[in-house]
C-alpha positions in Angstrom: -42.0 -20.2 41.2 -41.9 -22.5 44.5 -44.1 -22.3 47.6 -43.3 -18.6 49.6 -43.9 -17.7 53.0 -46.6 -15.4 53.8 -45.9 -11.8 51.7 -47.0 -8.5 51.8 -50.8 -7.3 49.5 -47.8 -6.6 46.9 -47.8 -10.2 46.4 -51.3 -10.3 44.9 -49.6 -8.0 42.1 -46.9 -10.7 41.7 -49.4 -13.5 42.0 -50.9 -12.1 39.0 -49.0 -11.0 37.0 -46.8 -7.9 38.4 -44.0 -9.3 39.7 -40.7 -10.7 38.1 -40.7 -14.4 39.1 -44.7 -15.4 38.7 -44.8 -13.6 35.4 -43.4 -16.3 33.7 -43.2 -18.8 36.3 -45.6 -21.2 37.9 -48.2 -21.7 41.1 -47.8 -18.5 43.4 -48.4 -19.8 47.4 -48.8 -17.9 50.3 -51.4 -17.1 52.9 -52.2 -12.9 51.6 -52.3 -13.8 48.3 -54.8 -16.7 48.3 -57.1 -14.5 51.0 -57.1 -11.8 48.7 -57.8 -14.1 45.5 -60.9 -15.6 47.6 -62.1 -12.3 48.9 -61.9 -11.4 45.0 -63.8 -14.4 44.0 -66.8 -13.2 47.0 -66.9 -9.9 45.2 -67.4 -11.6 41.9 -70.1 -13.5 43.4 -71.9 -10.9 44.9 -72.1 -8.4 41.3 -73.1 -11.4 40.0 -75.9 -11.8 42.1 -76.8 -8.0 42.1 -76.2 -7.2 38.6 -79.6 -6.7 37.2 -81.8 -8.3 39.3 -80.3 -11.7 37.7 -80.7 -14.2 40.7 -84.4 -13.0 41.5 -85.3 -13.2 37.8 -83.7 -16.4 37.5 -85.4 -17.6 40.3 -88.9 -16.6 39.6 -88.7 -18.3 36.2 -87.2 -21.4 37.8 -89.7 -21.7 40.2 -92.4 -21.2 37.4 -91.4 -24.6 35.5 -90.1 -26.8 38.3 -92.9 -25.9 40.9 -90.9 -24.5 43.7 -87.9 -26.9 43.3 -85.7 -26.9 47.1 -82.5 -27.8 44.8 -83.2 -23.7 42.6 -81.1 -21.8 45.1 -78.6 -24.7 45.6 -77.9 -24.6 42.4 -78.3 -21.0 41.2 -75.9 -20.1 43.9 -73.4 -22.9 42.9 -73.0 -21.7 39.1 -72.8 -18.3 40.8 -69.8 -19.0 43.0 -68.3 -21.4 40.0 -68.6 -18.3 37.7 -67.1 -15.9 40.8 -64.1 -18.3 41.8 -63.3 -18.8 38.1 -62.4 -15.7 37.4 -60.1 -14.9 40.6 -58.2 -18.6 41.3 -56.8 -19.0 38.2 -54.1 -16.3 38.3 -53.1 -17.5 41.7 -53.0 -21.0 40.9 -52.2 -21.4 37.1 -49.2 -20.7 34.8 -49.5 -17.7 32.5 -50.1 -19.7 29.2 -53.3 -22.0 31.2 -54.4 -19.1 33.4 -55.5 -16.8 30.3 -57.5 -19.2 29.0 -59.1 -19.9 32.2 -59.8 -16.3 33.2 -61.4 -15.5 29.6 -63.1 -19.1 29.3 -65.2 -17.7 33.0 -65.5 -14.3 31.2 -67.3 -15.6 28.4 -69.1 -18.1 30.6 -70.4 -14.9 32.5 -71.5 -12.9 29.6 -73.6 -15.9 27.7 -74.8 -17.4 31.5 -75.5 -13.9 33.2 -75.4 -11.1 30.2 -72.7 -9.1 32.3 -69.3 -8.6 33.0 -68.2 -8.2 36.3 -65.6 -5.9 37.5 -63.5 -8.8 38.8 -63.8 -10.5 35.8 -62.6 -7.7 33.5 -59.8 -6.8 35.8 -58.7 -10.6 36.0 -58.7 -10.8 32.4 -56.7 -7.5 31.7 -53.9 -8.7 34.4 -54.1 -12.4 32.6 -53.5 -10.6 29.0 -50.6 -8.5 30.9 -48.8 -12.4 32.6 -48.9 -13.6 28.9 -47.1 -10.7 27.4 -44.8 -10.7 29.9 -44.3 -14.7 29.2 -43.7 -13.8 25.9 -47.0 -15.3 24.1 -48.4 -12.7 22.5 -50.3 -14.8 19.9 -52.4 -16.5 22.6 -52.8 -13.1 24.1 -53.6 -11.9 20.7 -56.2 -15.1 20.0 -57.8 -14.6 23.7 -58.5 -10.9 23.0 -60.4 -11.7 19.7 -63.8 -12.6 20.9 -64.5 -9.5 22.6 -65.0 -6.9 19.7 -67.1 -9.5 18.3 -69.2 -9.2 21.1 -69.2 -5.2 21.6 -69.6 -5.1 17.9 -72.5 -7.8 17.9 -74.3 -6.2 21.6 -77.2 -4.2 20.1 -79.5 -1.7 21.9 -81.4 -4.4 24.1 -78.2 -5.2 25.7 -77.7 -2.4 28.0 -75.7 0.7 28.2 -73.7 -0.9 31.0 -72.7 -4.2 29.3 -71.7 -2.8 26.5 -69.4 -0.1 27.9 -67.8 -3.1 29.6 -67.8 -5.1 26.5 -65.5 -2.1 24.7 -64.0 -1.9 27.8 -62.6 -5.6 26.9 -61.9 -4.7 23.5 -59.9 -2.1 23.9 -57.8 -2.6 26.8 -57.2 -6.6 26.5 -54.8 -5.7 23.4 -53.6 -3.2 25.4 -52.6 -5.3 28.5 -51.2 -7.8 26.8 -48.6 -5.1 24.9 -47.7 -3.2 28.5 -46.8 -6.7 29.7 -44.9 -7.7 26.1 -42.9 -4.1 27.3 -42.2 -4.9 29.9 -40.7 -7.8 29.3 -38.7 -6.2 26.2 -37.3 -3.7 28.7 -36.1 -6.4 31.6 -34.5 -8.1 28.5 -32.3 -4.8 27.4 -31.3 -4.1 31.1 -30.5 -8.2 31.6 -28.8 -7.6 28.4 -26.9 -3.9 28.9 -25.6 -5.5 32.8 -24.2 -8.1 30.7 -22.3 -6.0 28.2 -21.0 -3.6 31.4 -19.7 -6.9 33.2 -18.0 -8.1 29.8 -16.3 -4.9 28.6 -15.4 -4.4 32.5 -13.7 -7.8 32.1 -12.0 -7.1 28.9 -10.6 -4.1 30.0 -9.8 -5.2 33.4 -7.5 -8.3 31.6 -5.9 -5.5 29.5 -4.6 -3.8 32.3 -3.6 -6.5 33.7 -1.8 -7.7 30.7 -0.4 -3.8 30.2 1.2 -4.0 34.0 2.7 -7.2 33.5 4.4 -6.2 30.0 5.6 -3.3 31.9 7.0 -5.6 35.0 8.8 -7.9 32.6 10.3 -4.8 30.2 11.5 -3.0 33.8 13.1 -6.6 34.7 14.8 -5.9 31.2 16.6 -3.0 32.5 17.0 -3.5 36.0 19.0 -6.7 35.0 20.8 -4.9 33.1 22.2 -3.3 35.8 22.2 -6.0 38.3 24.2 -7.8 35.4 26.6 -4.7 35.2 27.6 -4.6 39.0 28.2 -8.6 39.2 30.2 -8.0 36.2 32.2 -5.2 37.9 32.7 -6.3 41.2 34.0 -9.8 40.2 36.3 -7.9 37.8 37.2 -5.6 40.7 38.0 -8.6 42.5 40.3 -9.7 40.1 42.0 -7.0 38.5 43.0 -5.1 41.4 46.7 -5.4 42.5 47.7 -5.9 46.0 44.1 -6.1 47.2 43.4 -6.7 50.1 41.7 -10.2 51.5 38.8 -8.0 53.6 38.2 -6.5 50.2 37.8 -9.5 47.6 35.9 -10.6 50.1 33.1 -7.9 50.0 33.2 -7.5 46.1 32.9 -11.4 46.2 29.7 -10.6 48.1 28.6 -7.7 46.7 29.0 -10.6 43.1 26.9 -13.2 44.5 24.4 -11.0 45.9 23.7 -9.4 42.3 23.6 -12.8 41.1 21.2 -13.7 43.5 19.1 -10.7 42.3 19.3 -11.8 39.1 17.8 -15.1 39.8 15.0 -13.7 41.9 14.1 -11.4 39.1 13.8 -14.1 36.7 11.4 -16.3 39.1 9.4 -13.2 39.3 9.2 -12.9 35.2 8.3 -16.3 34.8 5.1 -15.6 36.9 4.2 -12.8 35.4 4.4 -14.6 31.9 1.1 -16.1 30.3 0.2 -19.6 31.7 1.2 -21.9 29.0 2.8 -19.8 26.5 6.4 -19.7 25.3 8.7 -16.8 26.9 8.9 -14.3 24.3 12.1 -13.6 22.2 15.0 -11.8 24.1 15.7 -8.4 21.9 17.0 -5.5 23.3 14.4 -2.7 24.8 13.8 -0.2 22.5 14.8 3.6 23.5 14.6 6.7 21.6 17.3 6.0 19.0 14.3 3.6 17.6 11.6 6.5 17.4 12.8 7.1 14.0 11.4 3.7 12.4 8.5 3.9 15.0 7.2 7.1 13.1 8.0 5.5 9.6 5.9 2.9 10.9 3.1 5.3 11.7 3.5 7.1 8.7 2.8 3.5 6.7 -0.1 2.4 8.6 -1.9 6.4 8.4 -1.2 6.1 4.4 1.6 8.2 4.0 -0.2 10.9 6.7 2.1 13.4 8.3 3.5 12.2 11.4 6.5 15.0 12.6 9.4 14.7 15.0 10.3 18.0 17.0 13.5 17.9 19.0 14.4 20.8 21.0 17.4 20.6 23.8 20.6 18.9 23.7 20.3 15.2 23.5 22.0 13.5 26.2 22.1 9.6 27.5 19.1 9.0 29.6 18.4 6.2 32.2 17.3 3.3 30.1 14.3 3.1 32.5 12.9 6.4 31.0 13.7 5.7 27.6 11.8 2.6 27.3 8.6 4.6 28.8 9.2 7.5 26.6 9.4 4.9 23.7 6.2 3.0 24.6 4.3 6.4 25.8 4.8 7.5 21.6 3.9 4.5 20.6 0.6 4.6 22.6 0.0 7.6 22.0 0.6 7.5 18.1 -1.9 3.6 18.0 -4.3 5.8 19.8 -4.3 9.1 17.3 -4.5 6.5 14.3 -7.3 5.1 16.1 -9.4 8.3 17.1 -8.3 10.3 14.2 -7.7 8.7 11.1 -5.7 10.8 8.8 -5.2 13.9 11.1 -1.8 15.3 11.2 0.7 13.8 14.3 3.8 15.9 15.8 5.9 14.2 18.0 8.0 16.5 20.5 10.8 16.0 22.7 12.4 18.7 24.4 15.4 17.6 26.4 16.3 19.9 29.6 19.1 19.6 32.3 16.5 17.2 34.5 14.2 15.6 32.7 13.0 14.8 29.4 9.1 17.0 28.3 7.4 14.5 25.9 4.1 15.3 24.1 2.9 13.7 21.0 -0.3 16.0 19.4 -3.2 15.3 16.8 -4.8 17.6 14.7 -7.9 15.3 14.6 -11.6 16.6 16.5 -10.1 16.5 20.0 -11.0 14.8 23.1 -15.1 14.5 22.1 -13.4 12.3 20.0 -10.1 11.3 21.4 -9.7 8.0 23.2 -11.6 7.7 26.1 -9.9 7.2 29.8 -9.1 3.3 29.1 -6.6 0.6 29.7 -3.8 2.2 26.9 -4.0 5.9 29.0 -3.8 4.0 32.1 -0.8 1.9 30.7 0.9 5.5 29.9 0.1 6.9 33.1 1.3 4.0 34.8 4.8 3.7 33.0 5.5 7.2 33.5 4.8 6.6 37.3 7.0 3.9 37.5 10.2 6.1 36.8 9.0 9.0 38.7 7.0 11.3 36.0 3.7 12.2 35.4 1.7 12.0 32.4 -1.5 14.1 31.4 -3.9 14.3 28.8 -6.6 16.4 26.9 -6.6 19.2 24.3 -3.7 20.3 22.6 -2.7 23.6 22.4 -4.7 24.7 18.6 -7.1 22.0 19.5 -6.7 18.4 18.9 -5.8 15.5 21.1 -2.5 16.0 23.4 -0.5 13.5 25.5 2.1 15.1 27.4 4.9 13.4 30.1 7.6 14.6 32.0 9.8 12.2 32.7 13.1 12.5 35.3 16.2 12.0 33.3 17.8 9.6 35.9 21.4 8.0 35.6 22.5 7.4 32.7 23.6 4.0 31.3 
């Protein structure tokens, strides 16, 4: 992590250890954070130099052997501060993997110089074992926690209530500091990781629809040119076939000729954008309609292993706009991928029931209903969408008897 401008007193939590980037990263700069790590080091200092009397008692034996040296305070208070900064600076200054060793290096320096532990140093230590689980190295965390039961263990009665509560202290919680920050990191991993997933299935599934609407554009331009087809086709044999007609009038079915032709060609500069970059156009059959729902079902019937998949016609048949027979065709087909899908083996009735203005369509499983239906994805939006693009609706959810029910009503329109 570079050089920041001056930050908030959060930025001492970052600087060691607490925050996202200096967890793992390098040197943490700014103006707060390296006041605060200096004021910490002062602190050290001064329980060092309180903590049992150490500096007088030092002293007074110093001054025994050397005579009253000048250089004894010089250079008690030198170790002192070297002790104090030692166990602040390095979190501020040092990468996670060089700061723990630094931090517990002064620790130990503190208990075998000074026979104490100062508060500084223990909390230093516990936010340098937290850095190098959130860096990932555990085992150094592990192998820098090590000495300290050793020492509670090893402390005996001489030692002092207070160091030794400070020693477990270390014990316990180094271990523990080092896991919170191994968490942590464990959990930022599985979020980094779940965005990921939500940005790639959104991406699949956006592509699908996508690819659903242009299939639907380039089957429509199926039909409409069709009719395009059918008016050129009439008008010019209008124009032809009509005795004693009038010049004014082979004149306008000429036009009304060219501009279906016209049509036509626009429609097919339009198909070829829709088609896949790159691929070959695919093979010109007819559009399928609902004379073809009979080898659709055999075809559902095969792939569910001979599972009962029923046709239910009620009305009187008549010719439909070929518009709405292509969606009814691909709504059945959806809707029959997605029972197979959701559930396998259920029973599947297919029912069309034909009235004066439209065509009711509903294709029902008898599998464990929409808790375990398809959920709302690209295939129901593809249904929704062809039925909307000849004026019907479509709606899902449970069937009547339960189950898993897709119904449409779909305008009957001209016929062909």
């Amino acid at each position: 992590m570079g050089r920041t401008a001056v930050r908030p007193v959060t930025a001492w939590w970052a600087a060691a250890g607490g925050g996202r980037g200096s967890a793992r990263g390098g040197p943490v700069g700014g103006a707060v954070p390296v006041l605060l790590a200096v004021l910490a080091a002062v602190a050290s200092f001064a329980e060092l130099v309180a903590a049992d009397g150490s500096l007088p008692r030092l002293a007074a034996e110093r001054a025994q052997q050397t005579a009253g040296s000048g250089l004894l305070g010089v250079q008690l208070l030198f170790l002192l501060g070297l002790f104090g900064a030692a166990t602040a600076l390095p979190l501020l200054h040092l990468r996670p993997a060089a700061a723990g060793p630094a931090v517990t290096a002064a620790v130990l320096g503190t208990l075998g110089a000074f026979h104490t532990a100062t508060a500084v140093g223990i909390a230093a230590l516990l936010l340098a074992q937290y850095r190098l689980g959130r860096a990932g190295r555990t085992p150094l965390a592990l192998a820098l926690a090590l000495p300290f039961p050793a020492l509670a263990l090893a402390a005996g009665a001489d030692a002092g209530t207070d160091l030794r509560v400070r020693l477990w202290l270390l014990a316990a919680l180094a271990p523990v500091a080092a896991a919170a920050g191994l968490h942590r990191r464990s959990r930022e991993q599985r979020a980094a990781h779940e965005r990921t997933r939500t940005l790639a299935l959104g991406a699949v599934a956006e592509n699908a629809v996508r690819a659903e609407r242009a299939r639907i554009a380039r089957e429509l331009h199926d039909v409409v040119a069709h009719h395009v087809s059918m008016i050129a086709v009439r008008a010019e044999t209008a124009r032809l076939a009509t005795p004693d007609l009038p010049a004014q009038g082979a004149e306008r079915l000429l036009e009304i000729g060219d501009a279906a032709r016209d049509a036509l060609a626009e429609m097919r500069r339009l198909l070829g954008v829709l088609r896949e970059d790159g691929r070959a156009a695919p093979a010109r059959v007819p559009q399928p309609g609902l004379a073809d729902l009979g080898e659709l079902l055999a075809q559902a019937r095969r792939a569910a292993g001979g599972g009962t998949v029923r046709l239910v016609v009620r009305g009187t048949p008549a010719p439909l706009d070929p518009g709405t027979e292509l969606a009814a065709y691909r709504i059945v087909q959806e809707a029959l991928t997605n029972a197979r899908r959701h559930a396998p083996g259920a029973a599947v009735e297919v029912e069309l029931h034909h009235t004066a203005t439209a065509l009711e369509l509903r294709v029902r499983d008898h599998g464990p209903g929409p808790g375990g239906g398809p959920p709302d994805g690209h295939g129901l939006t593809g249904m929704r969408e062809r039925a909307a693009a000849v004026g019907g609706t479509l709606r899902t959810g449970t069937g009547p008897g339960g189950g898993f029910a897709v119904t449409a009503h779909l305008p009957r329109g001209a016929a062909r």
